[in-house]
Biopython code that builds the backbone (N, CA, C, O; Angstrom):
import numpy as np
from Bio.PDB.StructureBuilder import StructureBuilder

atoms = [
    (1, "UNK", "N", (101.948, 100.795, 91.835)),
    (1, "UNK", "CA", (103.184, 101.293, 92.401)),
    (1, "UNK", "C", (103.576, 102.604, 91.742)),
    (1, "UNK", "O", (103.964, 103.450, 92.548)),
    (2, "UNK", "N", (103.568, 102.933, 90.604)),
    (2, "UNK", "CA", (103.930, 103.758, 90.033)),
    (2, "UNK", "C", (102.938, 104.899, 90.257)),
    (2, "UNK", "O", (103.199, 106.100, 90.185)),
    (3, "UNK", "N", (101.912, 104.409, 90.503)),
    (3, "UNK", "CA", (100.680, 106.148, 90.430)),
    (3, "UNK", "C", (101.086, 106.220, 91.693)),
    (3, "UNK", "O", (101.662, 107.294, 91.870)),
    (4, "UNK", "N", (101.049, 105.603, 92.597)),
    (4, "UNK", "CA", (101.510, 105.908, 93.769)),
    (4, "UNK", "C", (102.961, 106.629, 94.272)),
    (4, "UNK", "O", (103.112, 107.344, 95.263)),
    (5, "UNK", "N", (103.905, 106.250, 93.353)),
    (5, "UNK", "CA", (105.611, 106.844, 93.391)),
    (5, "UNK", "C", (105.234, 108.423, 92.666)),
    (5, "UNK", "O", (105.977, 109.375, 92.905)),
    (6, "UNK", "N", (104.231, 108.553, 91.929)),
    (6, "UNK", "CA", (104.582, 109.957, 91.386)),
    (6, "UNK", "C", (103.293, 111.117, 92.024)),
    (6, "UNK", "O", (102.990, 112.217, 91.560)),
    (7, "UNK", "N", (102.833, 110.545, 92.986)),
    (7, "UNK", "CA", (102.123, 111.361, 93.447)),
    (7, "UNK", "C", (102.246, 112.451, 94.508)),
    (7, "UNK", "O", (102.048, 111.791, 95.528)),
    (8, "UNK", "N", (102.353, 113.116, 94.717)),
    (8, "UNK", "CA", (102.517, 114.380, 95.856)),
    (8, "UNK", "C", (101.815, 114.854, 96.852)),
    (8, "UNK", "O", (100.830, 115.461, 96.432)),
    (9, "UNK", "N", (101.928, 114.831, 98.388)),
    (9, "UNK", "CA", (101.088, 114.963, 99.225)),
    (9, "UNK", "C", (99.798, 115.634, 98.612)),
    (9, "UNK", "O", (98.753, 115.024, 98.384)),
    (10, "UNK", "N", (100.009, 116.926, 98.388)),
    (10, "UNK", "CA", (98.978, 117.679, 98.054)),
    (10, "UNK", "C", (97.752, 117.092, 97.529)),
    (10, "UNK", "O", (96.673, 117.091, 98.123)),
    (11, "UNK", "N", (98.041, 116.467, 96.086)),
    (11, "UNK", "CA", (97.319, 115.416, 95.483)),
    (11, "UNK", "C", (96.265, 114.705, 95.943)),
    (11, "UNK", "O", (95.037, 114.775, 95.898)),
    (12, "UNK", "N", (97.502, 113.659, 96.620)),
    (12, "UNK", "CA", (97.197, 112.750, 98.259)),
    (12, "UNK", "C", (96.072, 113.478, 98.980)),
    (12, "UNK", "O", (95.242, 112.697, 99.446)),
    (13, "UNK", "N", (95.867, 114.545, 99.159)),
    (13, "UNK", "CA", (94.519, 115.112, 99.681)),
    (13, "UNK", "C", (93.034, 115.339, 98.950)),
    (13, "UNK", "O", (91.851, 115.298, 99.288)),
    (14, "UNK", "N", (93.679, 115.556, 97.950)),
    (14, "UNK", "CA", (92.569, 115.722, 96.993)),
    (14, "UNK", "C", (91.642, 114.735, 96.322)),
    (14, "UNK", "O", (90.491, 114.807, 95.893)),
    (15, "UNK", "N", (92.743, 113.601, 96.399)),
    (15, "UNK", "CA", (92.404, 112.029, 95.826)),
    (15, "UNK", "C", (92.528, 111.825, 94.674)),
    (15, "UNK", "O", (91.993, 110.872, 94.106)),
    (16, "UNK", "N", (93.600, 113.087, 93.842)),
    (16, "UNK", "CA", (93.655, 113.022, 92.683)),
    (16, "UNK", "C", (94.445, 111.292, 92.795)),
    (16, "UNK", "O", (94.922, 110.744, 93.789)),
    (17, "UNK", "N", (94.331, 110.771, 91.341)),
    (17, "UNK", "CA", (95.332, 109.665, 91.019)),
    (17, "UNK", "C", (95.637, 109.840, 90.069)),
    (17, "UNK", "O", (94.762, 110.512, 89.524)),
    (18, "UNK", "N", (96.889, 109.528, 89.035)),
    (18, "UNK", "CA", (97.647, 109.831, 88.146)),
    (18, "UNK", "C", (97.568, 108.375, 87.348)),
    (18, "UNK", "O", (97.600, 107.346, 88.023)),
    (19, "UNK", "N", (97.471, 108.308, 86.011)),
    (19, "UNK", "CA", (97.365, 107.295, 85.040)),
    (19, "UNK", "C", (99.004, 106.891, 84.671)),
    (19, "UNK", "O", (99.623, 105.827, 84.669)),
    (20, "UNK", "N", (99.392, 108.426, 84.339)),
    (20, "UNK", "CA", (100.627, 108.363, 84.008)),
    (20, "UNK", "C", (101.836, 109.349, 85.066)),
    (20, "UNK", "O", (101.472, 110.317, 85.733)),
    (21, "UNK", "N", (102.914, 108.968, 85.026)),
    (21, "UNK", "CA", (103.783, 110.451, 85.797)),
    (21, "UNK", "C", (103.735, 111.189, 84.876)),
    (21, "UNK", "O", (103.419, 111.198, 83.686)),
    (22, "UNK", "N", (104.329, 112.188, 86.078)),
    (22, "UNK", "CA", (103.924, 113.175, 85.054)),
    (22, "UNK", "C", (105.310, 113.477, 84.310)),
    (22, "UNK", "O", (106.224, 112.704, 84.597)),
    (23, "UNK", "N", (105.643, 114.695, 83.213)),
    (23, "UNK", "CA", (106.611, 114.228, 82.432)),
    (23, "UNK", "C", (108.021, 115.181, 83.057)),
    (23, "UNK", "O", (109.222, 115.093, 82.801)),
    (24, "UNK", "N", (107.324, 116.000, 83.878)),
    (24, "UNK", "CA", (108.686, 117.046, 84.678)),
    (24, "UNK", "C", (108.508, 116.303, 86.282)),
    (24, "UNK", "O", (107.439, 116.018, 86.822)),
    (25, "UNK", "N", (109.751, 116.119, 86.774)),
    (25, "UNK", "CA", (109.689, 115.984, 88.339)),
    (25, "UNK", "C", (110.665, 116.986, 88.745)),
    (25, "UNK", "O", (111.772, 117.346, 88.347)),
    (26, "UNK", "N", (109.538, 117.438, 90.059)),
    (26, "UNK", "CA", (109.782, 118.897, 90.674)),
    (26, "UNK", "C", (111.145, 118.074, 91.459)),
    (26, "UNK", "O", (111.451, 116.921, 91.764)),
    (27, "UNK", "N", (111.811, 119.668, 91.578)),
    (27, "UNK", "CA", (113.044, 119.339, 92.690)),
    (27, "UNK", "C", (113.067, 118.690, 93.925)),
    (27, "UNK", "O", (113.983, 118.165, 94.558)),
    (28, "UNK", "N", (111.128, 118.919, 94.275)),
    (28, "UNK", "CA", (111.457, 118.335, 95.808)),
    (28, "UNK", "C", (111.115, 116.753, 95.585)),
    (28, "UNK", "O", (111.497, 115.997, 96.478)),
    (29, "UNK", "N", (110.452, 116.210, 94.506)),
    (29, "UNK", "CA", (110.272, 114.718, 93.640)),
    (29, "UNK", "C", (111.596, 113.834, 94.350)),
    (29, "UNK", "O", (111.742, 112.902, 95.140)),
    (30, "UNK", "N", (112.395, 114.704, 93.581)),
    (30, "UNK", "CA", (113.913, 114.805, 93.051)),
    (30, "UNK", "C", (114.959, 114.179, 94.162)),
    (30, "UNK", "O", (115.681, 113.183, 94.127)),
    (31, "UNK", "N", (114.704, 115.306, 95.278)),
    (31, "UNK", "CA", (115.003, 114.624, 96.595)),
    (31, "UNK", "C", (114.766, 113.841, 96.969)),
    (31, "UNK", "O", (115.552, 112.920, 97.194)),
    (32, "UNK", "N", (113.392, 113.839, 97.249)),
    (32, "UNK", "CA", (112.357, 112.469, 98.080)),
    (32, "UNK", "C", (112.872, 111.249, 97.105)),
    (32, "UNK", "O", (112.749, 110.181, 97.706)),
    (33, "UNK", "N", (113.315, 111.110, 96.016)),
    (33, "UNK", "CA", (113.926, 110.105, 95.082)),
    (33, "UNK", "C", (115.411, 109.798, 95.407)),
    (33, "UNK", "O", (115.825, 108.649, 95.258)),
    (34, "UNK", "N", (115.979, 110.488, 95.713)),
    (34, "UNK", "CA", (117.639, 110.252, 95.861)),
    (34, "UNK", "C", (117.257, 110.011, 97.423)),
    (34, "UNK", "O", (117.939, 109.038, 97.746)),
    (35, "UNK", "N", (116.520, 110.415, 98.510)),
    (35, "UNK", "CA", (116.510, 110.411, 99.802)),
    (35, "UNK", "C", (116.231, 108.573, 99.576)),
    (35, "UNK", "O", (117.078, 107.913, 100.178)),
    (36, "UNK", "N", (115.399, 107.910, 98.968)),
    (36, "UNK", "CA", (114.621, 106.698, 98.834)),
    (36, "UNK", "C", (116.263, 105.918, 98.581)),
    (36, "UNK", "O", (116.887, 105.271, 99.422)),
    (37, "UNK", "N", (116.601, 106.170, 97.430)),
    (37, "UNK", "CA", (117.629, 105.080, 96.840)),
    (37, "UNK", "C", (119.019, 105.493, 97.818)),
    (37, "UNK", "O", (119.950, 104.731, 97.558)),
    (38, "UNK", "N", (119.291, 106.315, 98.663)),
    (38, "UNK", "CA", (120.271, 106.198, 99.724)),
    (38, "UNK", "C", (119.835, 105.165, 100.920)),
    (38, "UNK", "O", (120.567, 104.372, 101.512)),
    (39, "UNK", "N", (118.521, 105.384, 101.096)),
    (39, "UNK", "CA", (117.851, 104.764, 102.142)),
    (39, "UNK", "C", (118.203, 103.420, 102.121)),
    (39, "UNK", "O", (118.595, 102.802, 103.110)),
    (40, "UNK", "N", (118.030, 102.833, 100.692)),
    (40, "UNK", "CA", (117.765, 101.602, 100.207)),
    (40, "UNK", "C", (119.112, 100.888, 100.072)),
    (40, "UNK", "O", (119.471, 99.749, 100.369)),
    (41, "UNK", "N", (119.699, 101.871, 99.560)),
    (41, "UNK", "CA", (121.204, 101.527, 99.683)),
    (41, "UNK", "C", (122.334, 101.334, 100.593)),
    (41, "UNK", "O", (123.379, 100.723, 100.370)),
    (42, "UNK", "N", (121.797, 102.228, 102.131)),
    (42, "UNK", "CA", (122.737, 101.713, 103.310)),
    (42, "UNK", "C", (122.016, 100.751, 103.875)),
    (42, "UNK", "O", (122.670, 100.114, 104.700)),
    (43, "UNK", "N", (120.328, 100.221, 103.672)),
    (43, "UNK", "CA", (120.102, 99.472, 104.285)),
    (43, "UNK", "C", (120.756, 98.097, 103.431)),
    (43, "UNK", "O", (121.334, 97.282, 104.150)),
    (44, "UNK", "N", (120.709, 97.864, 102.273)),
    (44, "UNK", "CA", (121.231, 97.053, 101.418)),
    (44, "UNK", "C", (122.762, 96.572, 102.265)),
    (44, "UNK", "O", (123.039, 95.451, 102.692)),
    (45, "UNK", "N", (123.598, 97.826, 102.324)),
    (45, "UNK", "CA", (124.789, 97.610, 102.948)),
    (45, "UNK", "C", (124.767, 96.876, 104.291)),
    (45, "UNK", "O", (125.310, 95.797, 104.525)),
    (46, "UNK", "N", (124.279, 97.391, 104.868)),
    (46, "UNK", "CA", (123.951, 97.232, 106.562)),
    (46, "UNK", "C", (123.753, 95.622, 106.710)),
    (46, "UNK", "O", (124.658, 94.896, 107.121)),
    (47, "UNK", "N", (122.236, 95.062, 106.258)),
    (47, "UNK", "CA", (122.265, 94.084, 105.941)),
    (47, "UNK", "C", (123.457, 93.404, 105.212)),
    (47, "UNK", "O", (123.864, 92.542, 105.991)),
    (48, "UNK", "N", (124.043, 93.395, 104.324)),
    (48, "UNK", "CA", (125.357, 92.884, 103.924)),
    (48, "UNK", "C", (126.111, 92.337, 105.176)),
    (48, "UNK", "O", (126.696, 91.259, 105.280)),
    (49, "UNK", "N", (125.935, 93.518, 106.284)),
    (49, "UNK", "CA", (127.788, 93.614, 106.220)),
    (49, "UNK", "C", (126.974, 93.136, 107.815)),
    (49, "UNK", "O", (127.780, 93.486, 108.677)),
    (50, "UNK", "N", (126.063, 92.664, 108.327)),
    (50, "UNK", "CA", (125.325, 91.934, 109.550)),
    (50, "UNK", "C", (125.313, 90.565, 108.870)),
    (50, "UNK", "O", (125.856, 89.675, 109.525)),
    (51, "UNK", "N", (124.831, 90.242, 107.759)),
    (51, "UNK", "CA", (125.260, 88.834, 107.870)),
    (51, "UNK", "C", (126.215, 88.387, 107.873)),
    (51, "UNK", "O", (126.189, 87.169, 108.051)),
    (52, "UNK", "N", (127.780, 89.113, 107.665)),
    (52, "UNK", "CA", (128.587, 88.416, 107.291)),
    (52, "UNK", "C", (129.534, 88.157, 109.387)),
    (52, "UNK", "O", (130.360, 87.464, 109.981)),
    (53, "UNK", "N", (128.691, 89.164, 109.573)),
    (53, "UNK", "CA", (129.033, 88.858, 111.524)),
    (53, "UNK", "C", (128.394, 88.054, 111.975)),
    (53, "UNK", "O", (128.863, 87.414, 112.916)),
    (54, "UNK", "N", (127.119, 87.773, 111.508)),
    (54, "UNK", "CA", (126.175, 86.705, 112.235)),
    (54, "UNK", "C", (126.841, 84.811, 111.885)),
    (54, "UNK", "O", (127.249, 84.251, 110.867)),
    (55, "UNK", "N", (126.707, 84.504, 112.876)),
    (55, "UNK", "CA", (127.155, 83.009, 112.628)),
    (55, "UNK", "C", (125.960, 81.768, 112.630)),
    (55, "UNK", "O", (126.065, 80.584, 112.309)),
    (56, "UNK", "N", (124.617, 82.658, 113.199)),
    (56, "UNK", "CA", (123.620, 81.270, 113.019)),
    (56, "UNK", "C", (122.824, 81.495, 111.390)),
    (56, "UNK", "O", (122.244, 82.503, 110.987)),
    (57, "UNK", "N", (122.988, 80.513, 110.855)),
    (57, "UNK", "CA", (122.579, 80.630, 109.135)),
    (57, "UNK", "C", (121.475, 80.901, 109.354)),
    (57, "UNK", "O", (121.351, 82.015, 108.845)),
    (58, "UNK", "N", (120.124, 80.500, 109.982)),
    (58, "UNK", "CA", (118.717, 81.296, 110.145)),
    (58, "UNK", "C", (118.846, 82.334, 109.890)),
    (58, "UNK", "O", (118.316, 82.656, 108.827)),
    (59, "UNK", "N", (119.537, 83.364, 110.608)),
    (59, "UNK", "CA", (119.826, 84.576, 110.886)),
    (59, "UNK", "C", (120.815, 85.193, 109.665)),
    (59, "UNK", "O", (120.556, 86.170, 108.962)),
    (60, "UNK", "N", (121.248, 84.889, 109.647)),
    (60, "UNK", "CA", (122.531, 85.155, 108.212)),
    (60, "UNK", "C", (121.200, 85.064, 107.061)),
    (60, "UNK", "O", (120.723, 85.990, 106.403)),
    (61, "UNK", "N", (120.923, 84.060, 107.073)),
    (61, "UNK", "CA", (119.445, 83.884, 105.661)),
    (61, "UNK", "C", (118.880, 85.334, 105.665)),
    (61, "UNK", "O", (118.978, 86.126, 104.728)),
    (62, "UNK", "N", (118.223, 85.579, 106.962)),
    (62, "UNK", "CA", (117.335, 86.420, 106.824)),
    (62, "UNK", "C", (117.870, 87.599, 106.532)),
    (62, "UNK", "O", (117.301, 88.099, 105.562)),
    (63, "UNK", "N", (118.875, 88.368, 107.040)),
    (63, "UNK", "CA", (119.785, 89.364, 106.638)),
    (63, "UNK", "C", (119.880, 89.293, 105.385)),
    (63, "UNK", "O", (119.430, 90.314, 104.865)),
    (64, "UNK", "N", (120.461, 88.165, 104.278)),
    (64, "UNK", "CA", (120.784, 87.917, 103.193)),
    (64, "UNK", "C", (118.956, 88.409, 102.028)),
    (64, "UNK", "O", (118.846, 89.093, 101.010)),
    (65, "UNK", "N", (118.273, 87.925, 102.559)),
    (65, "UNK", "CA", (116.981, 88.036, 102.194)),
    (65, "UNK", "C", (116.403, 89.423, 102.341)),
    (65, "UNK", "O", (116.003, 89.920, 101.288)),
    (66, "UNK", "N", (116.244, 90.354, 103.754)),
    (66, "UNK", "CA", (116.492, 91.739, 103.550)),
    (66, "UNK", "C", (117.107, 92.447, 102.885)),
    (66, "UNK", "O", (116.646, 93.291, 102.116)),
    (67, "UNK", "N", (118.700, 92.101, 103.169)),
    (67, "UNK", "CA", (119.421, 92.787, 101.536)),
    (67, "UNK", "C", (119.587, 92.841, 100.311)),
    (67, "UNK", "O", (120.429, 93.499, 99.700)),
    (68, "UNK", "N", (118.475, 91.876, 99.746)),
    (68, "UNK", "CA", (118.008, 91.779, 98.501)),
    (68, "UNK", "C", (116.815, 92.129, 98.424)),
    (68, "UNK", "O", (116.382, 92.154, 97.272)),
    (69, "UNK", "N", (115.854, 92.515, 99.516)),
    (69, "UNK", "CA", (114.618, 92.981, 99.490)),
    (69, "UNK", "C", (114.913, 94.633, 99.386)),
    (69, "UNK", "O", (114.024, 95.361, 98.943)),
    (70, "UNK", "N", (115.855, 95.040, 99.699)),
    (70, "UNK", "CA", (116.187, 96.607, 99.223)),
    (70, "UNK", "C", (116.883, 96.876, 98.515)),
    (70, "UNK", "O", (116.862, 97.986, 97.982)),
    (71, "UNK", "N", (117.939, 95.777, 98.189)),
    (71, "UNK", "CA", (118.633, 96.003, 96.439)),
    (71, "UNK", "C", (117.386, 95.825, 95.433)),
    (71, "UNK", "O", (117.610, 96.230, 94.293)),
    (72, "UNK", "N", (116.217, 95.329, 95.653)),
    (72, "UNK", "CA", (115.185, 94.892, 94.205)),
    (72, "UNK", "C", (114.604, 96.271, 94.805)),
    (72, "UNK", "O", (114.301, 96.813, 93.742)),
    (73, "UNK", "N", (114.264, 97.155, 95.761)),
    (73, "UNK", "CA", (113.589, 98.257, 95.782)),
    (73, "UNK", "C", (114.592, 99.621, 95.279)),
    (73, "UNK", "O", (114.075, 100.661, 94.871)),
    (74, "UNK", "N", (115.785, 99.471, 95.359)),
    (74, "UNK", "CA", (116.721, 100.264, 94.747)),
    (74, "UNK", "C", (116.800, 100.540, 93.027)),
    (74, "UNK", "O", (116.625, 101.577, 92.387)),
    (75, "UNK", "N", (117.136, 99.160, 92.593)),
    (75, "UNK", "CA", (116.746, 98.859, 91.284)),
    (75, "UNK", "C", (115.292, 99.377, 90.837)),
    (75, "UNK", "O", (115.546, 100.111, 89.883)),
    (76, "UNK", "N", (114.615, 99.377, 90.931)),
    (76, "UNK", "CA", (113.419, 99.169, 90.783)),
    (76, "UNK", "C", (113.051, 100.755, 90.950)),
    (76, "UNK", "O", (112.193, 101.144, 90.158)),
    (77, "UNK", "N", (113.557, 101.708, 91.841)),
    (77, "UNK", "CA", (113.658, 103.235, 91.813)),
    (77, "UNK", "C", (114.278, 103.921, 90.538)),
    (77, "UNK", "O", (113.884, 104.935, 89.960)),
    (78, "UNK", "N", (115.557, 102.948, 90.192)),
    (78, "UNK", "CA", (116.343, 103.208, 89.533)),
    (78, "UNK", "C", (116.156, 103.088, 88.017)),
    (78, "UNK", "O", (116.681, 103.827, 87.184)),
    (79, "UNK", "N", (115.133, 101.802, 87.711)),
    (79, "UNK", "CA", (114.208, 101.951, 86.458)),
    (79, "UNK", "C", (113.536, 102.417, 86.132)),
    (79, "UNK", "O", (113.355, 102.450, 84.915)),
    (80, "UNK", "N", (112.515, 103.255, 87.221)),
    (80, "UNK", "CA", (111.703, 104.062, 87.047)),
    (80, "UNK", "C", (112.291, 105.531, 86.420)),
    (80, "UNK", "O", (111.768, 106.252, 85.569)),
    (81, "UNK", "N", (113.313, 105.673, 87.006)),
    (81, "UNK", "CA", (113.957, 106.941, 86.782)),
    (81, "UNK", "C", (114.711, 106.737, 85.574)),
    (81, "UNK", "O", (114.967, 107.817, 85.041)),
    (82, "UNK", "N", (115.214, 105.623, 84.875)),
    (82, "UNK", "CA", (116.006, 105.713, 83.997)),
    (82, "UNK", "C", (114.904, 105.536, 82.565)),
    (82, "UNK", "O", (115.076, 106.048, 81.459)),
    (83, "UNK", "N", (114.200, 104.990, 82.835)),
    (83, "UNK", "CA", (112.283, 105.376, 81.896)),
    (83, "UNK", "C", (112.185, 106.384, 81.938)),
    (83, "UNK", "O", (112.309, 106.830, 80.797)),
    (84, "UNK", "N", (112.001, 107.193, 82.692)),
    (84, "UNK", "CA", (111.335, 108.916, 82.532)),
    (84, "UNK", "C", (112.697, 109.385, 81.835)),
    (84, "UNK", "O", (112.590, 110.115, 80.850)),
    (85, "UNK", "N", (114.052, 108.992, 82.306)),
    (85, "UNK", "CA", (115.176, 109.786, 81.653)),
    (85, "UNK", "C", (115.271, 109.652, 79.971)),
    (85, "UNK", "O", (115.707, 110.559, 79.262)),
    (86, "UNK", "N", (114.850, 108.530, 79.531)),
    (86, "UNK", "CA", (115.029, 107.581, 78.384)),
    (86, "UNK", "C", (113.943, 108.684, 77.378)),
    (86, "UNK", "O", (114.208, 109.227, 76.305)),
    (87, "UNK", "N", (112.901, 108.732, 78.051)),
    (87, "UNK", "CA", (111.560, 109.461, 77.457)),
    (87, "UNK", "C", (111.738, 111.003, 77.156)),
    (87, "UNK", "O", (111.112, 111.616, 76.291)),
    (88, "UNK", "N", (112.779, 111.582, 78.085)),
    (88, "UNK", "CA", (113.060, 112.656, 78.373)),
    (88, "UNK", "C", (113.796, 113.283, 77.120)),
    (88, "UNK", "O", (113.656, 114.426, 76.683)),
    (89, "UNK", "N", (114.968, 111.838, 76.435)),
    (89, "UNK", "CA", (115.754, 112.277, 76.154)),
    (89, "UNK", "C", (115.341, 112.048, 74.073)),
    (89, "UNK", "O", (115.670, 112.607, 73.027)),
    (90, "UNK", "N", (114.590, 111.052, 74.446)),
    (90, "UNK", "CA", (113.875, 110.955, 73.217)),
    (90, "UNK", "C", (112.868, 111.878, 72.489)),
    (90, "UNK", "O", (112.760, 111.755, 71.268)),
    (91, "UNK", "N", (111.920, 113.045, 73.331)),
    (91, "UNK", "CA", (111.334, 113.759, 73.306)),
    (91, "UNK", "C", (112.567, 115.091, 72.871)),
    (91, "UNK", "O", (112.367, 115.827, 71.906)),
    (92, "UNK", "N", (113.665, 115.200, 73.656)),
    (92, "UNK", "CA", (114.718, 116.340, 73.107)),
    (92, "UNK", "C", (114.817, 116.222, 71.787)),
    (92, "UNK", "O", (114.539, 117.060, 70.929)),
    (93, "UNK", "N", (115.369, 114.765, 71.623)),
    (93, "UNK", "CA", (116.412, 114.940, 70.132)),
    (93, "UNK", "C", (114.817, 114.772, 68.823)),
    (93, "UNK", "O", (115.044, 115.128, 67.667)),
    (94, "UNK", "N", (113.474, 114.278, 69.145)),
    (94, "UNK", "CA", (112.245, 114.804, 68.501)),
    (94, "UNK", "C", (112.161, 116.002, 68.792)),
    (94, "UNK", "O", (111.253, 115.964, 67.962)),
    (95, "UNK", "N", (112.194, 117.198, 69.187)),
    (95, "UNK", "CA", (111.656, 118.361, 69.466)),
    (95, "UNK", "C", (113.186, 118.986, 68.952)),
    (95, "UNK", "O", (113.381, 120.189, 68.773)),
    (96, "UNK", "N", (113.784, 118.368, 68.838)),
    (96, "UNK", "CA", (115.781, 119.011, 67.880)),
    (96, "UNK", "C", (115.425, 118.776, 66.611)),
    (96, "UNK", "O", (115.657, 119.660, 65.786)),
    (97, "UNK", "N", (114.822, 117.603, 66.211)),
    (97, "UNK", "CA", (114.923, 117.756, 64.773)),
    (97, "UNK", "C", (113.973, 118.378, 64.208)),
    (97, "UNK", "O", (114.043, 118.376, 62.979)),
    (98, "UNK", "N", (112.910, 119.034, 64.761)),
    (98, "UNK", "CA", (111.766, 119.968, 63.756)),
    (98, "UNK", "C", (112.422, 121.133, 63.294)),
    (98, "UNK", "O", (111.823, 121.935, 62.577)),
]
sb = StructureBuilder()
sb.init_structure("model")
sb.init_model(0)
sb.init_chain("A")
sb.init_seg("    ")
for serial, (resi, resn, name, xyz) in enumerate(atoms, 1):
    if name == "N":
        sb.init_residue(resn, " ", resi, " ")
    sb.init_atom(name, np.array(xyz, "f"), 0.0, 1.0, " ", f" {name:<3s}", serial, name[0])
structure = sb.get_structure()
């Protein structure tokens, strides 16, 4: 999942694959990352706010079950990014104290 989240079309052509991300993400990363966790997040909502109209519980389940299938893909964007931030910030205050 992860060589796959940090890879870039271009790449994608070449067949490069990545072991690790890499340690800068470009602006357009950046987007395609906030574009993902909005995505994830009105569908999260959406689902919410359909089960609570739906009256047959089958149906209510499954809604309920989608909207936790994109809150764990939200999260899960959101750790990734808060790892690279964590690394980011640990590498500053090492590269402050030399």
């Amino acid at each position: 999942m992860q060589q796959q989240f940090t890879m870039n079309t271009q790449n994608q052509n070449q067949g490069i694959l990545y072991q690790e991300p890499p340690a800068v993400i470009s602006t357009k990363d950046t987007l395609y990352l906030t574009d993902m966790l909005s995505w994830n997040l009105l569908a999260m909502k959406k689902a919410h706010f359909f089960a609570q109209q739906c009256h047959d519980p089958e149906i209510v389940s499954e809604l309920e079950r989608c909207g936790q299938m994109h809150q764990r893909h939200y999260e899960k964007i959101l750790s990734h990014l808060n790892v690279q931030n964590q690394q980011q910030q640990q590498q500053q205050s090492t590269n402050g104290m030399m």
